[in-house]
C-alpha positions in Angstrom: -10.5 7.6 8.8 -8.6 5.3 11.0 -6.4 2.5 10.0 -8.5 -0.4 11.7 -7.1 -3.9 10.5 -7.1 -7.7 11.6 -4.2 -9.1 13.3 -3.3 -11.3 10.0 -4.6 -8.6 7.6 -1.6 -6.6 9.6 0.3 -9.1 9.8 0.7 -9.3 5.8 1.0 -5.9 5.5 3.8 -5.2 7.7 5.7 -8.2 6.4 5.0 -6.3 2.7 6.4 -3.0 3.7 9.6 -5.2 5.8 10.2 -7.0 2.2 10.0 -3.3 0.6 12.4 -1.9 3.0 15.1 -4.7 2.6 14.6 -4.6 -1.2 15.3 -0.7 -0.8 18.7 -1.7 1.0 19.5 -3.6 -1.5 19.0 -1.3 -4.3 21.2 1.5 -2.6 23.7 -1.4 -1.2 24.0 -2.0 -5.3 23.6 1.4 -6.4 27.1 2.4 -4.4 28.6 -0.8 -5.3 28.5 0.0 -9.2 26.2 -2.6 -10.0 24.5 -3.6 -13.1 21.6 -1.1 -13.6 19.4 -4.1 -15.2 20.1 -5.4 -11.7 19.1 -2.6 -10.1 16.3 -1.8 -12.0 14.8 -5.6 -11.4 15.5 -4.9 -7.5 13.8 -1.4 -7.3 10.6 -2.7 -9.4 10.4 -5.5 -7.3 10.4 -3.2 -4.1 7.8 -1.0 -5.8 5.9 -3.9 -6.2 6.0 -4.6 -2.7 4.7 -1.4 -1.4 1.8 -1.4 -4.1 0.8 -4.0 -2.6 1.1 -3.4 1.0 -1.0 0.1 -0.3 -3.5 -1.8 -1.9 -4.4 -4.0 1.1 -4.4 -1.2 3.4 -6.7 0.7 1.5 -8.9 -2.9 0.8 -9.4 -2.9 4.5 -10.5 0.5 4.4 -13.0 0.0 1.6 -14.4 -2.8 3.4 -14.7 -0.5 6.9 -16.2 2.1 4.8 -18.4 0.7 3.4 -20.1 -0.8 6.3 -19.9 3.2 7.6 -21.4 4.5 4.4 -24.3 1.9 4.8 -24.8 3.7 8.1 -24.2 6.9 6.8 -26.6 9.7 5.3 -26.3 10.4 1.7 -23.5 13.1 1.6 -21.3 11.1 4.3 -21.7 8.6 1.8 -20.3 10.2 -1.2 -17.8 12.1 0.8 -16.4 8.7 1.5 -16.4 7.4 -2.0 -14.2 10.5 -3.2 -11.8 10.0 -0.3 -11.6 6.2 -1.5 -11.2 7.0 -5.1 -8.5 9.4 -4.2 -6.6 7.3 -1.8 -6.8 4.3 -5.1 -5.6 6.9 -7.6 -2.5 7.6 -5.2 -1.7 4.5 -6.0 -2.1 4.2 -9.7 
């Protein structure tokens, strides 16, 4: 399955995973400056957060595309593609 995506559904995504990889600087920048591990903690749940969400858009985009395919599709396709989906969600959770 290709990643197929809108320019703004991209848009948001990459912008998601750009927040997630400064919030990641961050938590190391603080990490080898001895910093408060509430801090840190705060910082590295916000960056998770972040890259949930990124996931979960990507694989909303893919739901949608799949299930245009799977409307298409014959019968085992079909199921095939639900498993794949409810994998890639469970990745996440």
């Amino acid at each position: 399955m290709e990643l197929e995506m809108a320019d703004e559904e991209l848009k948001s995504v990459v912008n998601r995973l750009r927040r997630a990889q400064g919030q990641i600087a961050g938590v190391i920048r603080m990490i080898e400056e001895g910093r408060d591990c509430e801090d840190v903690v705060t910082q590295l749940a916000a960056a998770s957060r972040a890259l949930d969400k990124a996931g979960f858009a990507i694989i909303a985009t893919g739901l949608q595309r799949c299930i245009g395919e799977a409307g298409t599709a014959a019968g085992g396709d079909a199921e095939r593609m639900r498993a794949r989906l409810e994998k890639l969600f469970l990745s996440l959770a």
